[in-house]
N, C-alpha and C positions, 0 to 999 in steps of 0.2 A: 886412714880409717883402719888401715890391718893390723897396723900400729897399737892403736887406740884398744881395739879388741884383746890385742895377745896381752898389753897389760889387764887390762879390764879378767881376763882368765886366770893370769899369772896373781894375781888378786884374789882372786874368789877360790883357787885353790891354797892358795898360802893360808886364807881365813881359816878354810875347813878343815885343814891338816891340825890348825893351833887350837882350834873347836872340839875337834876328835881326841887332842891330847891334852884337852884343859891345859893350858899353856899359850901363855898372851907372847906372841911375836913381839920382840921390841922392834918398837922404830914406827906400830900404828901401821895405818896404810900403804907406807910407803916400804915398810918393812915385810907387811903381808904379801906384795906383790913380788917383793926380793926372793922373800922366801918361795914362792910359788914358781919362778921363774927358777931359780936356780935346785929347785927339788923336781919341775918337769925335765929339767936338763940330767940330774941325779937318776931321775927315774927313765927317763927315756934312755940313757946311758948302761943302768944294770938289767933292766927288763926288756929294752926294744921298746915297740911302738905299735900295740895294739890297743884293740877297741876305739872309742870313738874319740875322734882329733876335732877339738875347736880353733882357730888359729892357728894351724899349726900344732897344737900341743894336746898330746894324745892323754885323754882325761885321767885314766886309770895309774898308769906309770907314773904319769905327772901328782897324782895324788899320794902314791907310793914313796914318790920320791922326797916332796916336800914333808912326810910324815916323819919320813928320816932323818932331813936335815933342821926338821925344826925339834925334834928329839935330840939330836948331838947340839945341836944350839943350845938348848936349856940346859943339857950336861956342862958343855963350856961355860955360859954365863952363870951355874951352881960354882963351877972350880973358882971362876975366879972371883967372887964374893970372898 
């Protein structure tokens, strides 16, 4: 179930990151959740871990972070077009 959850977060922050930067994640949902998982990791990595942590994954930083990496995302997949 904890499982279940941290993707379910890793998700709904990947969404909002791609939302906040008018910028569709590729990959769809599965992609949303990559990105959310690996930008709370981004984020929790440059910023620490504050404010409030759902699964593990602390909302703010994790938002920070996924902002970032779905930002350098859409740079890479501009280059390589």
């Amino acid at each position: 179930m904890e499982l279940l959850l941290y993707l379910l977060v890793g998700g709904i922050i990947g969404w909002l990151a791609g939302e906040l930067l008018s910028k569709n994640v590729p990959g769809g949902i599965i992609g949303n959740v990559v990105a959310g998982i690996i930008g709370a990791w981004l984020g929790s990595s440059l910023f620490g871990s504050f404010g409030p942590a759902i699964a593990g994954i602390a909302i703010i930083p994790g938002l920070l972070g996924a902002i970032i990496f779905v930002f350098l995302l859409g740079v890479a997949m501009k280059a390589i077009k």
